[in-house]
C-alpha positions in Angstrom: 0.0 0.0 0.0 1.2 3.6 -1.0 2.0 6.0 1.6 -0.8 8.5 0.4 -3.4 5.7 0.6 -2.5 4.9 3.7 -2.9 8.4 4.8 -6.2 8.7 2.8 -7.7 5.4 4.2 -6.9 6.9 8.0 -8.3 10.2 6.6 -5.1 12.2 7.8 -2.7 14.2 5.4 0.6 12.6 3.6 2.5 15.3 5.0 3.1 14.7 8.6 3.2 10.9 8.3 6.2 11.5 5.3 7.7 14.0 7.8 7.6 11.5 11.1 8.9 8.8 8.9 11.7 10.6 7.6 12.5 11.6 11.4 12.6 8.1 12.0 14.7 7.2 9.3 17.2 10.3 10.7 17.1 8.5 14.2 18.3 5.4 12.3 15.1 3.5 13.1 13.7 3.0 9.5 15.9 2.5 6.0 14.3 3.5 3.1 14.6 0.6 0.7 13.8 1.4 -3.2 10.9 0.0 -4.5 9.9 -1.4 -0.7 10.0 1.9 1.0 10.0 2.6 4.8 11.4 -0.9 6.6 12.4 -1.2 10.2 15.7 -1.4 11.0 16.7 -4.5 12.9 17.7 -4.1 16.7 21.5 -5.7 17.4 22.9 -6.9 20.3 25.5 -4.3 19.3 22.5 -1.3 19.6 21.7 -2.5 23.3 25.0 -2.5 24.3 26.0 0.4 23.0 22.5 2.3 24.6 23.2 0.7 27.7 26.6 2.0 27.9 25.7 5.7 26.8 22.8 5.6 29.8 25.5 4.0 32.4 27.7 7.2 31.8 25.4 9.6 31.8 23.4 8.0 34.6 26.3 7.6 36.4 27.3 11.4 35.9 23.5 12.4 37.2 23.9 10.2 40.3 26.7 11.7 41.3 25.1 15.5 40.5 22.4 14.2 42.7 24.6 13.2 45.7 25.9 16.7 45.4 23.1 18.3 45.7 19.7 16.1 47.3 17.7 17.5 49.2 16.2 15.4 52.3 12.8 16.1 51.4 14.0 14.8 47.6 16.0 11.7 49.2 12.9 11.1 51.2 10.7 10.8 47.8 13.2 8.5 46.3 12.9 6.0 49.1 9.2 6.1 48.8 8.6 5.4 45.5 11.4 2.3 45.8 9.0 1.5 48.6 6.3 1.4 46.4 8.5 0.3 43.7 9.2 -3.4 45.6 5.8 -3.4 46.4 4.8 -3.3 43.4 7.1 -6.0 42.0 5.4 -8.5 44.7 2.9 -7.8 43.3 3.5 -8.2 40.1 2.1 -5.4 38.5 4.3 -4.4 35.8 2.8 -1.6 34.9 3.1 -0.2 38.0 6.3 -1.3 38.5 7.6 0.3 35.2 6.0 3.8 36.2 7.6 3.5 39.3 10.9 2.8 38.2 10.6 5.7 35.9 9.6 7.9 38.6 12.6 6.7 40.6 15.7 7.6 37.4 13.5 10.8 36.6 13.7 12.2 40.6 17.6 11.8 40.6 17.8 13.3 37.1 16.0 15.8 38.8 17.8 15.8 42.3 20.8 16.1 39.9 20.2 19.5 38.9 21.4 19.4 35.6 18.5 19.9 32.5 20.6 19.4 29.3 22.3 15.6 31.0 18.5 14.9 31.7 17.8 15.7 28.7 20.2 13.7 26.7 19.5 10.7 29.3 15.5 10.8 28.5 16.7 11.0 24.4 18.8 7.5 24.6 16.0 6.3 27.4 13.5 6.0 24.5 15.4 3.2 22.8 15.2 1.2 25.8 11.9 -0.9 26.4 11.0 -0.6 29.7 8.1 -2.3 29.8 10.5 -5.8 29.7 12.3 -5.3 32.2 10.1 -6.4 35.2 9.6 -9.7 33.2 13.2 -10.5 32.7 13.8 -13.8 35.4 15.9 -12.5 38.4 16.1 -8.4 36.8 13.4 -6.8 40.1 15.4 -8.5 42.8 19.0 -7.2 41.2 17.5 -3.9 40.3 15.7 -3.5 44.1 19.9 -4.0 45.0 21.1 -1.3 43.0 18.4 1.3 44.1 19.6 0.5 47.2 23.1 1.3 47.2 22.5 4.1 45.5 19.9 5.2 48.1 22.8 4.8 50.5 25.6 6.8 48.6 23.0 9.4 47.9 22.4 9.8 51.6 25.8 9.6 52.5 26.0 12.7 49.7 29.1 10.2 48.2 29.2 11.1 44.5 32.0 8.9 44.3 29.8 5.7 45.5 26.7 7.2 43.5 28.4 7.1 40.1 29.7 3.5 40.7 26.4 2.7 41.6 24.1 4.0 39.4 26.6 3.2 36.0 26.5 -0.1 37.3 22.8 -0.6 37.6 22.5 0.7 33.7 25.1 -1.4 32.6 23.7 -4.6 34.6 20.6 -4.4 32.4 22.4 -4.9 29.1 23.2 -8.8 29.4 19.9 -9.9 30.6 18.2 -7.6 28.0 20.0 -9.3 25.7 19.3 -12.5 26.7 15.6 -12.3 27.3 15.3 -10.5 23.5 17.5 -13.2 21.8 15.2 -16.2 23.4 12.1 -14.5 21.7 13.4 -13.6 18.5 13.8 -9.7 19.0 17.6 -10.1 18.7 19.4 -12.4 16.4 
């Protein structure tokens, strides 16, 4: 099917759907094939490492902002929604879960004081689907372990500790990722 019969049959204009999927194509989500069009670019094992590794820096670099500069009322938060965080894993709502764990990076990229980092973090955040990650065998218990130590060098203000910490919890998610994607089919 053509693009402007696609756009006709959803009654919307060629325009902004030829603009979107050129945006993807920039972002290096979509190749444009001749005489195929718009295709999806395959995910690599080589794409997640490489995300996970850009997110452990700046992560880590944002942790340690944060234990510079947390408040107690902010530190307080944090522990609250990782309270609600592990309930939410024993429970085994997901959904929650993954709001929760969003809520958790997004108050130390706040804590951290530093818009254009959290910026760049939410940007290379989008290629990451966090939606698996609280069905991936063993991943709630290890990642309820790093949000702890990094509660703990965020109280202690250790920047030091908090960078270790948090670029390590990042870089943890990559193997099992990996793993979980590859035994469905995602990855090859």
């Amino acid at each position: 099917m053509r693009l402007d019969q696609l756009a006709a049959g959803l009654g919307i204009s060629v325009t902004p759907v030829r603009e979107a999927l050129f945006e993807l194509k920039a972002e290096g989500l979509l190749e444009q094939q001749p005489r195929r069009g718009f295709v999806v670019r395959p995910v690599t094992v080589r794409d997640i490492a490489d995300v996970s590794n850009v997110q452990a820096y700046l992560g880590g670099e944002l942790a340690a902002r944060a234990a510079a500069g947390i408040s107690d009322a902010q530190w307080d938060e944090l522990n609250t929604i990782q309270n609600d965080l592990e309930a939410a894993y024993t429970a085994d709502d997901a959904d929650q879960a993954v709001r929760l764990n969003h809520e958790f990076h997004r108050a130390i990229n706040v804590a951290a004081d530093s818009p254009k980092l959290a910026q760049l973090m939410s940007q290379i955040t989008r290629y990451v689907p966090e939606s698996v990650f609280p069905t991936i065998d063993g991943w709630p218990e290890e990642s309820n372990r790093h949000h702890r130590r990094l509660l703990d060098a965020l109280a202690g203000r250790d920047q030091t500790l908090a960078r270790i910490a948090m670029s390590e919890h990042l870089a943890a998610g990559a193997a099992p990722l990996i793993e979980h994607l590859t035994r469905r089919g995602v990855v090859g």
